[in-house]
N, C-alpha and C positions, 0 to 999 in steps of 0.2 A: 371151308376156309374162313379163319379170320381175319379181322382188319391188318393183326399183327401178323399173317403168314407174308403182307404185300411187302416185300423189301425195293426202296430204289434202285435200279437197275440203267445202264447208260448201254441199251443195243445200238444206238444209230443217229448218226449226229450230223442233223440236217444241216447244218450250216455247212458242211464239209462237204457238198454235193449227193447228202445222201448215201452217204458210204461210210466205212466202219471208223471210227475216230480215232484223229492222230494219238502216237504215241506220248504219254507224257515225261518232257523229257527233267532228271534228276536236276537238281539246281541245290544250293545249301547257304540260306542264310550267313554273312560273316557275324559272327561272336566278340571280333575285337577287330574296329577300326583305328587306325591310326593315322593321322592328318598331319605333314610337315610343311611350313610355308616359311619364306625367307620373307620377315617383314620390312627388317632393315638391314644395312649394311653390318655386316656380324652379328646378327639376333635372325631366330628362327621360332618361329611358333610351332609347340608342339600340342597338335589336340588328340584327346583316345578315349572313345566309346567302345562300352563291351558291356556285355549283361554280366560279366563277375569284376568290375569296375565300381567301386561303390561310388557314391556321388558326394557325399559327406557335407552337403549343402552347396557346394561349389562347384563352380565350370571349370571340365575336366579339362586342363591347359594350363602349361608352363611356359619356360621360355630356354629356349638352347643358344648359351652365349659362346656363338664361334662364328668367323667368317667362312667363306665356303671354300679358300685357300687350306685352314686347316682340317676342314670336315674332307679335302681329298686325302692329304696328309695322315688323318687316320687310316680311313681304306687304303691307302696305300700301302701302309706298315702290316694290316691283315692281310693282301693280297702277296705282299714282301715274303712273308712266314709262310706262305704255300708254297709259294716259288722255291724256298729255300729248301725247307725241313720235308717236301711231299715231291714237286715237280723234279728238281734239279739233285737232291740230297744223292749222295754217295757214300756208299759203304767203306768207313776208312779200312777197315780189315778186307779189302779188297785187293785181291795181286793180277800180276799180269798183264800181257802186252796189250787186252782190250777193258782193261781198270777205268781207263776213263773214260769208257761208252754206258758201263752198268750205272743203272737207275733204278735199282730195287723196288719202287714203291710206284715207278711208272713203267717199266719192262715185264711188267706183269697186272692182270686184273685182280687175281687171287692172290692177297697177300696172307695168307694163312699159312702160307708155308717161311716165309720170312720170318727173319730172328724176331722172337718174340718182344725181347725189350727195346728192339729198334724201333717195331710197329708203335709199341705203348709210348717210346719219345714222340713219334709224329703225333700221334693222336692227342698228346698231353701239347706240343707246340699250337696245333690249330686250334686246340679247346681253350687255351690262355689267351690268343690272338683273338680271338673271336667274343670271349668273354671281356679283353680290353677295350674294344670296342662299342660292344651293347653298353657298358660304362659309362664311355666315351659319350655316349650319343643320349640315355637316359640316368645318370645320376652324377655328370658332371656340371653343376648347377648350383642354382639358388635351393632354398626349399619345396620349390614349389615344385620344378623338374625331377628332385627327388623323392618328393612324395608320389607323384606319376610315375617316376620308374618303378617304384616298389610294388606297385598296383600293376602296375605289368607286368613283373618279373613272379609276384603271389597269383594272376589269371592265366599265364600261360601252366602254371603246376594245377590250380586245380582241377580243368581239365585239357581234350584237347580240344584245341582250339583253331577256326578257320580265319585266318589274320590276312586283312587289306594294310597296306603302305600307301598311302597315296600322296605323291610331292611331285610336284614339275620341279624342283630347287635342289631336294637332296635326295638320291638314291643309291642307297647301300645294299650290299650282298646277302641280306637278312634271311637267308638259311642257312649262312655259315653263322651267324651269332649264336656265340653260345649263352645260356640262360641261369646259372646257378639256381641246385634247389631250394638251397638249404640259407640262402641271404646273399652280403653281396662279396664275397673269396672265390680267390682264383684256382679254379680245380688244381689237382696235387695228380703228380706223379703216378701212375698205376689204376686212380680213381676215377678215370672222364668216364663221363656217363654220356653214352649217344644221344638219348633222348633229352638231353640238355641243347640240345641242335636245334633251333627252331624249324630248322627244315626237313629233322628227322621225326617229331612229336608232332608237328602242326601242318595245316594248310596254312603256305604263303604265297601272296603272290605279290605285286608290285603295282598300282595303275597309276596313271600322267591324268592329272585334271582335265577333263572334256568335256564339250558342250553340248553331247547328245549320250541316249544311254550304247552301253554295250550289248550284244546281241551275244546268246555262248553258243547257239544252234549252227553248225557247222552242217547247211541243210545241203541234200544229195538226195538224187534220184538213182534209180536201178539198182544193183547190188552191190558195185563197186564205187570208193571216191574215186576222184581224179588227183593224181598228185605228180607235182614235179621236183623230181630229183636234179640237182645240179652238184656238180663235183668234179673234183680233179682228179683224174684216172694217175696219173703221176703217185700218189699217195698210196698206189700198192705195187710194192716192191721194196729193196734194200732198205733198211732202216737206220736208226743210232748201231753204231758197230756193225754193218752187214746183216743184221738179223732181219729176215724178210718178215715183210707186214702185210695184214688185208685191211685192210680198213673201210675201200669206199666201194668194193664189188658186192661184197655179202650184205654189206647195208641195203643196197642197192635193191639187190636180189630177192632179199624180205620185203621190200617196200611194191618191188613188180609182183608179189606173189601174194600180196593183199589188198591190190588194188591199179588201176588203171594209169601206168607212171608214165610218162614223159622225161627223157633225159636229156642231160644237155652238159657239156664238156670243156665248152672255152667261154672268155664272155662272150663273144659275139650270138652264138647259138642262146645263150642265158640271157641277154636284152632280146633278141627277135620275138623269145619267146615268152616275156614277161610283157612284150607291148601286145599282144593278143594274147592268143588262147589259156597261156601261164595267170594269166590275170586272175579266168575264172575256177584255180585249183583251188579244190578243200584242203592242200596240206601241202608246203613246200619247205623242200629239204635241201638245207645248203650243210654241203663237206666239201672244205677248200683251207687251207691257210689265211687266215687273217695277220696282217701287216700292218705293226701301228707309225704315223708318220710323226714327222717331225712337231708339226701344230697342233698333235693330239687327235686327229683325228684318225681312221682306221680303213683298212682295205680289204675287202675278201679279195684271195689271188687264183685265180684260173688261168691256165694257157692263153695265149692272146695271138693276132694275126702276128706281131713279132716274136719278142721274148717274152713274157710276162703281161696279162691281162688285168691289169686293177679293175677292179667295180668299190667305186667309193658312193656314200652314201649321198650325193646327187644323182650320179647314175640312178640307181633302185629308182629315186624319188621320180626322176625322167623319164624313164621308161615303166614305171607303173601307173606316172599319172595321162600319160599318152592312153591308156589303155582304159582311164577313167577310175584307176584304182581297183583293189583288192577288191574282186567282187562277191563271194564269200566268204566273205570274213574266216578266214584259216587261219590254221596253224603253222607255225612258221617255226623252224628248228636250224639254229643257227650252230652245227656243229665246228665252231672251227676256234681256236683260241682266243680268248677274251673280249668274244664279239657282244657276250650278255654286261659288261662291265659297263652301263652306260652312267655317266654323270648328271645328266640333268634330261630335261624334255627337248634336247637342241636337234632342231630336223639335221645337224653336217653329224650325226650318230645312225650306226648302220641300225639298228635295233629299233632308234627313236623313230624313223622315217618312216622305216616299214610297218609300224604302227600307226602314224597318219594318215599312211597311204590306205588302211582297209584291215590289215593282218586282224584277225578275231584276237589272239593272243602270239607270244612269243618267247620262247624258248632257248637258254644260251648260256653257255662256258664265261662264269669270271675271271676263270685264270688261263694259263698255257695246257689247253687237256693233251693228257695223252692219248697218241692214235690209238692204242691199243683200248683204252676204257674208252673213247667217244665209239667208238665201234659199239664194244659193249653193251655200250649204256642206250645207244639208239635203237640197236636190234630188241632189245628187251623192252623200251618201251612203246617198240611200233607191236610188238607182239602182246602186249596188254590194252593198248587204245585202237586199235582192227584185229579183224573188223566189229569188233562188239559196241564200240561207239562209245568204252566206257570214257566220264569225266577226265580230260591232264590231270587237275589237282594231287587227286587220288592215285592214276597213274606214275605219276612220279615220284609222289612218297614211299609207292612200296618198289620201288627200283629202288629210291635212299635205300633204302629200308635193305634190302636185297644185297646191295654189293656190302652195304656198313656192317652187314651180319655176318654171316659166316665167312665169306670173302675178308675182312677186316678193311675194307676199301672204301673212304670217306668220299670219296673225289666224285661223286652223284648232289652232295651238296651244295657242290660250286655250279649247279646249273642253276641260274635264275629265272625264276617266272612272273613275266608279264601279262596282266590281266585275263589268267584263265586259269583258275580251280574249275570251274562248270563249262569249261569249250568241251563240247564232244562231237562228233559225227554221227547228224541227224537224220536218216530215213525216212525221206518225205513218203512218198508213193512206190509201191513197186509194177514193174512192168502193164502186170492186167489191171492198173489204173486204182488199186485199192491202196488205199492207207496202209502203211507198216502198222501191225501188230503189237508191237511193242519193241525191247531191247531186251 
């Protein structure tokens, strides 16, 4: 044997009590950050590092002249164009006494069987929406903003790319932006290209300025997580026109059959259970109808001791921080409509709270989903993220990826992600006290 047969080798990693060494868990550098901060009253500073960001002697930073009245005002005209042309659109060549219950593009998941040029109009409305926008946000400006948007719009094509957002002031649905490849024109008729999606080509994800780092280790012992399902059992049964729906059992059912679930049905049973034991779930799952109120802010709705149970985003905050808050930092899946739509880092936001409170990251619908895709889309991505523990990021992309493809079904793009490209579910130790192996 030579010097060179000796290879390093890691059998046994004392610090770990002498036992086999933890798994190492995936994690991925971001490639392009992007920094938005309201400096002053109608002025926004916009900064963006990325290793295909050339630096060209100067500090990467412009300035975005708009107040935050009209930066909703944008979103809201992109979120408008869903509603219209994807959520709510109706087939004019439609007859018949239940005409105005069909919703071609949400009464089904698989649009591949739908008129061909219908599908191509939605696709060509949200890819113009979404392209007015990224516009909107990087090249309506000075030169400066301009020259920074180009350098974004020329690094997100040359490759892909894992892209942070990080603003307590502006936050927009940045996996429905669309991206043009070829400069800065509004896709045409017949020509949208998916991967112009930032949410279809790239990791996105969203984070709120914080004073400590993130953790993505979503750590659990034994072979099972612990997760709690909340939902309104109301939501399976008759639907838009009598057509019956499953929505919140099968999710359900997936979710007890990959892991150790807790349910819970009205609010009162969803507060008992968030001020204990719910605290310390690795993965909590809200399917309920979200209610937006008069002063903007928003309500998940469950059964309540009378008619109707609100959990408004005090609630959460009340009874998770009785509990001492999210105690590992989980995954929190907000299926219900436009609960992911949040506007700023404001704790009276159901999204924003549960993120103070502890959530690792968080997950959620910017527009009105339909039952029938949040079904869907849930089942499909609890069956990619357990139990294998793979990364959300990635997990979600190839769901986009999945209903946009053959299905021809965008509505996977309107789920927003909050700080978790690298959240996965971490196997600490198993039973007989050894280390997990690996993933």
């Amino acid at each position: 044997m030579t010097r060179y047969d000796l290879g390093p080798t890691n059998a046994i990693d004392n610090v770990n009590q002498f036992r086999r060494p933890l798994p190492v868990c995936e994690s991925r550098g971001r490639t392009l950050k992007i920094r938005i901060k309201e400096v002053a009253r109608g002025r926004y500073e916009v900064v963006a590092f990325g290793l295909d960001l050339p630096m060209g002697g100067r500090f990467p930073f412009a300035y975005l002249d708009a107040d935050p009245e009209m930066v909703k005002g944008w979103i809201d005209d992109l979120h408008q164009t869903w509603s219209t042309q994807v959520i709510e659109w109706q087939d004019p060549a439609t007859e018949g006494p239940e005409a105005n219950y069909r919703r071609p593009f949400t009464d089904a998941v698989d649009l591949s069987d739908v008129a061909g040029t219908a599908v191509e109009r939605m696709w060509h409305a949200v890819a113009a929406a979404g392209y007015q926008l990224f516009w909107q946000l990087f090249h309506n400006g000075g030169p400066a903003l301009q020259a920074l948007g180009e350098e974004v719009r020329t690094a997100l094509w040359r490759r892909e790319q894992v892209v942070t957002f990080t603003s307590n002031d502006l936050v927009a649905p940045w996996s429905m932006l669309y991206v043009p490849r070829d400069g800065w024109h509004a896709p045409e008729l017949g020509n949208v290209d998916p991967e112009a999606f930032l949410g279809f080509r790239h990791l996105v994800e969203h984070r709120f300025e914080r004073e400590y780092d993130l953790d993505a280790d979503i750590r659990f012992t034994g072979k099972r997580i612990n997760a709690s399902a909340y939902y309104d059992e109301r939501l399976d049964g008759p639907g838009r026109g009598d057509t019956p729906t499953a929505v919140a059992a099968p999710v359900v059912a997936t979710l007890a059959r990959l892991s150790s679930t807790h349910k819970a049905t009205t609010r009162q049973t969803v507060g008992d259970h968030l001020t204990g034991d719910g605290a310390a779930a690795h993965l909590v799952y809200f399917c309920c109808h979200c209610v937006p109120s008069l002063n903007g802010e928003a309500y998940l709705r469950l059964p309540g001791d009378e008619d109707e149970g609100l959990i408004s985003a005090g609630d959460l905050g009340f009874w998770i921080g009785k509990a001492g808050g999210l105690r590992s930092s989980p995954l929190v899946l907000l299926n219900a409509c436009q609960s992911g739509r949040l506007i700023t880092a404001s704790a009276s936001q159901l999204g924003a709270v549960l993120l103070q409170r502890g959530a690792g990251c968080l997950l959620a619908p910017c527009v009105n989903i339909p039952a029938r895709f949040a079904a869907a889309f849930a089942e499909d991505l609890f069956a990619r993220i357990l139990p294998a523990g793979r990364p959300l990021g990635p997990a979600v992309r190839s769901a986009v990826r999945a209903f946009a493809g053959e299905k021809r079904n965008p509505l996977g793009l309107t789920y927003s992600l909050y700080q978790g490209i690298d959240s996965h579910f971490c196997q600490m130790e198993n039973p007989d006290g050894l280390a997990a192996a690996g993933r």
